[in-house]
N, C-alpha and C positions, 0 to 999 in steps of 0.2 A: 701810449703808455709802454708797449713792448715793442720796442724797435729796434731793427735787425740791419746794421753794418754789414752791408754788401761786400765790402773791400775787405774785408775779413775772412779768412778760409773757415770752412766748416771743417771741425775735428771732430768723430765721432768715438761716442763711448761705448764702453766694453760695458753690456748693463744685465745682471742677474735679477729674475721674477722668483720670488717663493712664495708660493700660492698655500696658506693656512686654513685647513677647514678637514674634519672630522667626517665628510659627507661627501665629500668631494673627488673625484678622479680627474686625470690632466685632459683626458677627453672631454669633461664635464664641468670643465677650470673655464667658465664667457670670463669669468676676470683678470685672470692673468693671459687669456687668449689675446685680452684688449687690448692691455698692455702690451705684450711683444710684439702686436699687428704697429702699437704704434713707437713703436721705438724701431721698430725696420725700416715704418714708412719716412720718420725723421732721419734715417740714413746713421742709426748706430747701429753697433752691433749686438745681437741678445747673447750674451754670456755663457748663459746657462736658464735653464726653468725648470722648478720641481715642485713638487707637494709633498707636505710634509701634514702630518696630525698637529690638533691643538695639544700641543704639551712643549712644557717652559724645555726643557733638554733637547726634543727633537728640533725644534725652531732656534735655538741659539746653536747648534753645533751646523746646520746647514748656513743661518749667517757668518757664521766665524770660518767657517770654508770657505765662503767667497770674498771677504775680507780678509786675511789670511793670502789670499792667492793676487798673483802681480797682474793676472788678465782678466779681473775686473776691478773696474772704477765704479762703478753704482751699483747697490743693491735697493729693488723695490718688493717688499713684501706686501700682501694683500690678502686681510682676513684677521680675525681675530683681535679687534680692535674694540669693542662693545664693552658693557657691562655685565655680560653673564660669565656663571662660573669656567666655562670653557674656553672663554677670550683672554689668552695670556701673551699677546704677540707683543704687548710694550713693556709686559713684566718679565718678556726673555731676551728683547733686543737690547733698551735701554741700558742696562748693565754694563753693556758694550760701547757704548757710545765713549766717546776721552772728550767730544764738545757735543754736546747739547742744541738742536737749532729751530729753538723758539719760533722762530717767524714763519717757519713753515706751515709749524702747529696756528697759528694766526690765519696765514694765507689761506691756507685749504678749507676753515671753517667759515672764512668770509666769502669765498666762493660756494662753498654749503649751502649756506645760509639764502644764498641767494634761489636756491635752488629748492630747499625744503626743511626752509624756515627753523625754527626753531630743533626740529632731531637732528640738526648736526652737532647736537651737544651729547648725542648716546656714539660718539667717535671720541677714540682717542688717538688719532692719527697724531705721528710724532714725526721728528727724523733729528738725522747727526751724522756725526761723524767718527769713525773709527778706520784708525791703521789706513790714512791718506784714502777712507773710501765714504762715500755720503753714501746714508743708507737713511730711505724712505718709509716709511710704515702708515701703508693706508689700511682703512677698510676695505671688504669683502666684498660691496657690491660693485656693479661695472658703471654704474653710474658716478661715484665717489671716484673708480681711476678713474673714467673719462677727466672728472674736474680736475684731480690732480696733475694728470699729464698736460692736461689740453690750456689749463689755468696758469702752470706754474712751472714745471717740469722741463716740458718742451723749451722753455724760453730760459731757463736755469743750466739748461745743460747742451746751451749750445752758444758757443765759444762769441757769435756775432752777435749776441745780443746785447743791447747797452742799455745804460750806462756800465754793469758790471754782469757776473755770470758766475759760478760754479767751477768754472772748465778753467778761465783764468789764473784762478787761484790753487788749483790744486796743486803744481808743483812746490804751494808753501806751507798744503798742509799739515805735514810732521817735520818742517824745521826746526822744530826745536828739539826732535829726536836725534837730528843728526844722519839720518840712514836713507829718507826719501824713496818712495816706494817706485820704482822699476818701473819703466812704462816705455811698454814695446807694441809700436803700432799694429 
């Protein structure tokens, strides 16, 4: 199902972790820890990583900095995705978004689901795209990035995978801006 063209160069990406949670220190972040370990070990680069509180302005002004800037290509948020009043990472990211990408939202809960059953429906993991950058919004636990990265991520955002990938396509993702966003190894 995920097959990876050898004869194909790995490119890797410039990838930003914003780790969402009210509770939480970067020492005490297993889920955005997870995340970085595995985006090193696929051989990108981590960006940046930060923690930020649950609140709509702090979490949309650290995504819009890293979208916003030429040296990174991915943003993966983690946390803040639930139903309680303190989960507002898709009511601050979303807004951002210029496309929408569905299938993510699909993928990640079909991998859920396999995993614990019917509560992958208290996620509201979304993702999109804005200003030539894909940005991810999972849940807080490390269980949920494991899925996302290990399910979907890893094979999305690396250039050898076929039939299609992430990494291909972005030199067309704001053509029709006209300006195309910078991209400096």
């Amino acid at each position: 199902m995920n097959r990876i063209d050898e004869s194909r160069p790995f490119i890797p990406m410039r990838i930003a972790v914003l780790t969402v949670s009210d509770t939480r220190s970067l020492d005490e972040d297993k889920s955005g820890a997870t995340l970085a370990a595995r985006i090193e070990e696929a051989g990108h680069k981590l960006a940046g990583r930060e923690i930020v509180k649950d609140d709509v302005e702090e979490i949309r002004k650290a995504v819009r900095e890293w979208i916003d800037s030429p040296q990174v290509d991915v943003v993966i948020t983690t946390g803040g995705t639930g139903f309680t009043g303190r989960d507002v990472t898709p009511e601050a990211v979303e807004p951002l978004f210029e496309k929408r990408m569905d299938g993510f939202s699909y993928a990640f809960h079909r991998i859920s689901y396999d995993k614990i059953g019917t509560s992958t429906i208290q996620s509201r993991a979304t993702g999109g795209v804005a200003k030539a950058t894909y940005i991810f919004v999972l849940p807080g636990s490390t269980g949920a990035c494991k899925d996302a990265w290990d399910g979907i991520l890893k094979y999305q955002l690396d250039y050898r995978h076929m039939p299609c990938n992430f990494v291909e396509i972005m030199p067309r993702l704001d053509e029709h801006l006209k300006r195309g966003k910078l991209r400096e190894a």
